[in-house]
N, C-alpha and C positions, 0 to 999 in steps of 0.2 A: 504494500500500500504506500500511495506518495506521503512523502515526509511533511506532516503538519507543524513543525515547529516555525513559530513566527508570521504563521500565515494569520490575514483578518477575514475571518469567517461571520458575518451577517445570520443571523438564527431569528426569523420571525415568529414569530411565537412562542421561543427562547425557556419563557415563565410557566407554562402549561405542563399535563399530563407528560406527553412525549418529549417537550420540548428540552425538560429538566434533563430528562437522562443523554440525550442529543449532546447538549450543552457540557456536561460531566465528560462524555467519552473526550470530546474535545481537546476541553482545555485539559485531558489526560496527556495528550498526545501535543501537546507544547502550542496550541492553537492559540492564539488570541480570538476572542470571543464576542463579538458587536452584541446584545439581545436585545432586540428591538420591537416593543409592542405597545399596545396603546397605552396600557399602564404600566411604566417601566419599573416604578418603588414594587408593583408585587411580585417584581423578578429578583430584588435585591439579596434573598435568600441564596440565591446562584452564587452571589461575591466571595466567599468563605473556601469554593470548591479548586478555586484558582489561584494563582500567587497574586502578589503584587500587583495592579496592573493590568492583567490580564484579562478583564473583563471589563466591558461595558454598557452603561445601557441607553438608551436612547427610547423616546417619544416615536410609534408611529402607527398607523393604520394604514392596512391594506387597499383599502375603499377610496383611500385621498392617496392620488398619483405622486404629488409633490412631496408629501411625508416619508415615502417610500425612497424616492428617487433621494434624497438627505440620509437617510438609514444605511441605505447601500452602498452609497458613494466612496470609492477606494478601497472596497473589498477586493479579496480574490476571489471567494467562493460565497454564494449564497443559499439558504436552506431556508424555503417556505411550507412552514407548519402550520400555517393560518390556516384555524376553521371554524365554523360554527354553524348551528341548528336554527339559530333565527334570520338572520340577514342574508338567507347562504347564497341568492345568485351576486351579492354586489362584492360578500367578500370570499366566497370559492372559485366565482370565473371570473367576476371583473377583476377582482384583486388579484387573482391569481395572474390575470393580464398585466396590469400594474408591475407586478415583482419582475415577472421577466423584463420585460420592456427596458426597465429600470436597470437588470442585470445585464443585459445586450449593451445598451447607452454608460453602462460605466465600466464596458471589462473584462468581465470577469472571467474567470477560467472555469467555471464551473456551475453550475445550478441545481440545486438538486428539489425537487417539488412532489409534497408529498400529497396524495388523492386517496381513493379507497378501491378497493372491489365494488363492481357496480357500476363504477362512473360511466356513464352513455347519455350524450347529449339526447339520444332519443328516449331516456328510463321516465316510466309511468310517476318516481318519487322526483319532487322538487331538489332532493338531496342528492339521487343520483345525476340528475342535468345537472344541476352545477357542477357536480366535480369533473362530468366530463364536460363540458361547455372549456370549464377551467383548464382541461389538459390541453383542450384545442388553443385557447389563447397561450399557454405555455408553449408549445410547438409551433406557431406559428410567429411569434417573437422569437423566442428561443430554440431553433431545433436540435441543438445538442442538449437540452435541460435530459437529467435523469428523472424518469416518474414514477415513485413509489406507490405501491395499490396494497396498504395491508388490509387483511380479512379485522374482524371485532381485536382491538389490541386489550388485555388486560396487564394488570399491575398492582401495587398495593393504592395507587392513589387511583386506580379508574372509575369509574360512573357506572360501567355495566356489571361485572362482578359483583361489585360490591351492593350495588340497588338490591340486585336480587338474592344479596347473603340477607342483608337486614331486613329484606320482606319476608322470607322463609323465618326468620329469626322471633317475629311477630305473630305471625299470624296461623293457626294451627290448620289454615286449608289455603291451598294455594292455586289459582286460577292460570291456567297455560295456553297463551294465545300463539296459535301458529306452532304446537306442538313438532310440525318436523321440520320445520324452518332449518336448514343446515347453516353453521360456523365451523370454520376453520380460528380459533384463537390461537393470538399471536404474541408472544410475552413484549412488554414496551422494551426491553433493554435487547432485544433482538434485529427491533425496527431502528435503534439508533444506534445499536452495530452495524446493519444496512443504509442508514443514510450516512457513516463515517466511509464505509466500503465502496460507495455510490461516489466518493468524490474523486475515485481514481479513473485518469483519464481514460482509460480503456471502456469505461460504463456510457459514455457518453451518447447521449442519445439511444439509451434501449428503457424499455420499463420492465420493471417489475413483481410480480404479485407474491406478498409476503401471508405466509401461512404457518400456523404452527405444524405439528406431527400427529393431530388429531382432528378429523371431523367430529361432530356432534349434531344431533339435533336440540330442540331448543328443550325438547322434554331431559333429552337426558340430560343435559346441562343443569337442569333444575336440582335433576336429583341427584347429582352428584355433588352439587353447594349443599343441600341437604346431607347429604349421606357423611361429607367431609365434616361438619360442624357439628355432626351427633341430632341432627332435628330428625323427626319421623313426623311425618307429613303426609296427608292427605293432598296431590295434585288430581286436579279435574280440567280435562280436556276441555278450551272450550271451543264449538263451533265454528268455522269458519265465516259463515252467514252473519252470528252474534255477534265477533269479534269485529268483524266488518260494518256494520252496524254501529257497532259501540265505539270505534276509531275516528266513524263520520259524522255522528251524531253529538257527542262528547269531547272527542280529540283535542277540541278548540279550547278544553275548561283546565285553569292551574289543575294540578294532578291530575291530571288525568291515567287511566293505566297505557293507555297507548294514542298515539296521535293519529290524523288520518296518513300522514305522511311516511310516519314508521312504519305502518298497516302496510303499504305499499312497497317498502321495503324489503319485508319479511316475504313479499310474492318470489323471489330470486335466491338459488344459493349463495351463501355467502362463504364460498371458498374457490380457491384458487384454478384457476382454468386447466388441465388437462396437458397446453402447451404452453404454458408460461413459463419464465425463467424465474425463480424465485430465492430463497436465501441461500441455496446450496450453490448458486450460480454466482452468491456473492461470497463465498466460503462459511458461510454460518451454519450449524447446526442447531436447529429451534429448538427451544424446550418444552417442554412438557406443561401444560396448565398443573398436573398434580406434584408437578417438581417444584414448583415456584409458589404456586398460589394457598397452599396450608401453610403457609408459612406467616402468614398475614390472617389468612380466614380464619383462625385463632380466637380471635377478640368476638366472633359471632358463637362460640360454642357455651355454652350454659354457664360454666363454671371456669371459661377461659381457659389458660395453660395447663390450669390443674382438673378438668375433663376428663373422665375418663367415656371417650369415643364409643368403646365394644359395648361399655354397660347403657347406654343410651337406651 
């Protein structure tokens, strides 16, 4: 892999989920570190990881071109991890237009842009057009940008594991919408040994779709967060019709159990294509959701570390 020392690597969404451990492998590897997002103070936590120096943070959003093209400017390499479930076509495609642009006009030697499985400017979800809407503006600014596509990533700090440790955790019957929905998860420290992997010149301009070493459907997934954290649980199927229904009807309301948009989602497997090139094409070996994730899912089990699991 090329020698990251002293280079200024740009990390938009720097402060996030992925972004953290991104950022870590990094300024491992002698990087100097730009993070740049709209609220930079709640990235500050990153400063401690690096020496002296070596990190910085900056003011910006995807959505505002000028921001972007400031954030970027005299990097060598750039990594866009900007996402989101609310604004997603202005900041998955248009923003994701923005960064490249921005990285073509200042330079740089590298792009690395990360998307999801799914993305197709034609997908029935809001969530899948923009990300592919977004690749298309990334390839057409940029055609050597690398494009990451991981399947569901977890971690100790994710939004999907963990939702549905603490709802199992709660409640003695659990409702499973989209029962064979398939995932391929993807541990986060896997994805940012693939976006550090991505930035060797050789990667340039190919994508790839990042998958852990297991499918799942969505039922089994349940009851294995079950089965790990000692709950014994009642899960009930729910209907396809109902859950359709209740996504379009409801979807729109805080808490909701599902959006219409996720509803629409979950119509696609959500694992890695057949012919894709994926972590093993970047040298990585994925791990396992049950090598990583008891390790955390801990704090959901009855009596915590001191549990005992069998007698559940």
């Amino acid at each position: 892999m090329r020698n990251l020392d002293g280079q200024l690597i740009t990390v938009l969404g720097g402060g996030g989920f992925i972004g953290r451990y991104v950022v870590q492998r990094l300024l491992a590897r002698g990087a100097r570190v730009r993070v740049a997002q709209r609220k930079p103070r709640a990235a500050t936590f990153l400063k401690p990881l690096g020496g002296l120096g070596q990190t910085q943070f900056v003011a910006a959003d995807v959505r505002d071109a000028a921001s972007v093209a400031r954030a970027v400017a005299g990097s060598d390499a750039v990594i866009n991890l900007a996402g989101s479930f609310d604004d997603m076509q202005a900041v998955q495609a248009d923003g994701a237009g923005h960064v490249a642009a921005a990285a073509r006009a200042t330079g740089v030697r590298a792009l690395i842009h990360l998307s999801a499985i799914g993305a197709d400017p034609a997908s029935a979800s809001a969530y899948g057009r923009s990300k592919g809407d977004g690749e298309a503006a990334v390839r057409a600014a940029f055609p050597g940008a690398v494009i990451l596509r991981p399947s569901i990533v977890f971690g100790r700090e994710d939004h999907f594991i963990n939702r549905f440790a603490a709802m199992i955790r709660l409640s003695p019957a659990i409702p499973v919408i989209a029962p064979a929905a398939k995932f391929q998860p993807v541990y986060v420290g896997d994805v940012a040994d693939a976006v550090v992997a991505a930035l060797e010149a050789s990667a340039a301009g190919r994508t790839f779709e990042l998958g852990g070493p297991q499918v799942l459907t969505m039922a089994a997934l349940l009851r294995w967060i079950a089965d790990t954290t000692g709950r014994r649980r009642l899960f009930v199927d729910v209907p396809d019709a109902v859950a359709s229904a209740l996504a379009s009807g409801l979807g729109w309301a805080p808490g909701a159990p599902i959006t219409k948009d996720q509803w629409l989602m979950l119509q696609s497997e959500n694992v890695v294509a057949p012919d894709a090139e994926g972590l093993a094409a970047l040298g990585i070996a994925p791990a396992s959701l049950a090598s990583i994730a008891e390790g955390w899912l801990v704090q959901y089990r009855r009596h915590g570390r001191f549990a005992e699991i069998a007698a559940q």
